[in-house]
C-alpha positions as CSV (number, residue, x, y, z in Angstrom):
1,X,115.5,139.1,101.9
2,X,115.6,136.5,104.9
3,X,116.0,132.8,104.9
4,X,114.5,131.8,101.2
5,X,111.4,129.4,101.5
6,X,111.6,125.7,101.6
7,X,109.9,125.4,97.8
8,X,112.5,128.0,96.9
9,X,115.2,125.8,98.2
10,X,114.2,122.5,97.0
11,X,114.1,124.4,93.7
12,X,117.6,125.9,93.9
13,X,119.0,122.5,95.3
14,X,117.4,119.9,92.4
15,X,119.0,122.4,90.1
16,X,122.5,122.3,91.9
17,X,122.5,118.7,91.6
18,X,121.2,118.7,87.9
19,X,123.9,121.0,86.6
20,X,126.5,118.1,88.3
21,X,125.2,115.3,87.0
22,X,124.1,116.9,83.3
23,X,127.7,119.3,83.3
24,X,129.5,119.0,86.0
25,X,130.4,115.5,86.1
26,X,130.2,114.7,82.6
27,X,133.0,117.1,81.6
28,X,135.2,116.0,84.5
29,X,134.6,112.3,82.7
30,X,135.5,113.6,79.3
31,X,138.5,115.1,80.5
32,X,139.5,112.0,82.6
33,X,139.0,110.1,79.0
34,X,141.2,112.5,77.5
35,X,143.9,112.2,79.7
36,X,143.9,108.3,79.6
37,X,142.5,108.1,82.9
38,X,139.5,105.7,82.1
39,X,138.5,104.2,85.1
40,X,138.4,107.9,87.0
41,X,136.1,108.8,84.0
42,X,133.9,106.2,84.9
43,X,133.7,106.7,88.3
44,X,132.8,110.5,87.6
45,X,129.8,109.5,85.9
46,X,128.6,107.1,88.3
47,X,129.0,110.0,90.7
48,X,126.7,111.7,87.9
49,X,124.1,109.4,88.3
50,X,124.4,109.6,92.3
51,X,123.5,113.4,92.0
52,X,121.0,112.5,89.0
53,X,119.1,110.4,92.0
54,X,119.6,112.9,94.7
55,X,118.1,115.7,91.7
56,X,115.2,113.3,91.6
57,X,114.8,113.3,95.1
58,X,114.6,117.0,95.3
59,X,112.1,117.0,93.0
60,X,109.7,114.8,94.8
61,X,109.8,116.4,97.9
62,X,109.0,119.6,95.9
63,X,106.0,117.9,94.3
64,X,104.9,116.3,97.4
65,X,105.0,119.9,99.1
66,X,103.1,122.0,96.4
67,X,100.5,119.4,97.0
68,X,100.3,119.0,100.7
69,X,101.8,115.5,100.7
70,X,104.2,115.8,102.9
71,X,102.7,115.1,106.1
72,X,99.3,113.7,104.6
73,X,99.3,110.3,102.4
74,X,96.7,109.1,100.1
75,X,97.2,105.4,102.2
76,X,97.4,104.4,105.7
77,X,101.1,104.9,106.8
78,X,103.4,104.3,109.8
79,X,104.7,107.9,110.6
80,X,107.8,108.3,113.2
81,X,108.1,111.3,115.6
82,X,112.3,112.1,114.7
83,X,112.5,113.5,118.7
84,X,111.3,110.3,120.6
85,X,110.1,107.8,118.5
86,X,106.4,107.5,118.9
87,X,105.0,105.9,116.1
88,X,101.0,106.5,114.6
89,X,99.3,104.6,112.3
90,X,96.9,106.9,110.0
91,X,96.9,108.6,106.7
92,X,98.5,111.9,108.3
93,X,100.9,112.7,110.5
94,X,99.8,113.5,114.0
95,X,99.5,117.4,114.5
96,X,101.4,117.2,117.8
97,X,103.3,114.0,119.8
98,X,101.2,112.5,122.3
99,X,104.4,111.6,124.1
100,X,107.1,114.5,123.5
101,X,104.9,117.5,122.4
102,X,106.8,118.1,119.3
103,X,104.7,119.3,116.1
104,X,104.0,117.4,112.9
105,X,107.3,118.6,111.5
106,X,109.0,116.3,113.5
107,X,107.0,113.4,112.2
108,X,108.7,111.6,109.3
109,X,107.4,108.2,107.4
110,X,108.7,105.5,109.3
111,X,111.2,103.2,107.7
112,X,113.7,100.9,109.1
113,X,117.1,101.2,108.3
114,X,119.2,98.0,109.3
């Protein structure tokens, strides 16, 4: 048994998040409509469409994992090491941190966030 695999999770979380947006949430909306209560219907779906995204999101990943995308781009990329920040230039992520030691798997595409 043991800790499922990271394919296996993706998997089991893109289809958490698509039974809320496609069931879930649509069914707490039609009940909200039933019951007068409009404006809670709508804001159930939009939280539909927030887990639609996030189901999307899951799905990438996955893709980018079965094909070995996820710390190797087809372009030249900034990658950040998540540990101490170190940044590389290059189409992969580097397979250990010049300055921390830390392993590729700390690496992440840069992006700023401000």
């Amino acid at each position: 048994d043991g800790i499922p695999s990271t394919e296996d999770n993706l998997k089991d979380a893109a289809s958490g998040e698509h039974y809320e947006w496609v069931e879930m949430y649509e069914q707490f909306a039609k009940d909200a409509e039933e019951e007068g209560f409009r404006k809670i219907a709508f804001l159930f779906r939009e939280v539909g469409r927030i887990e639609k995204q996030h189901e999307e999101r899951y799905l990438e990943l996955l893709k980018n994992l079965q094909e070995n995308k996820v710390f190797e781009k087809e372009e030249e990329i900034e990658w950040r090491c998540m540990n101490c920040g170190h940044t590389h230039r290059g189409s992969k992520a580097l397979e250990i941190c010049p300055v921390c030691a830390h392993s590729k798997a700390f690496f992440e595409v840069k992006s700023e966030k401000f």
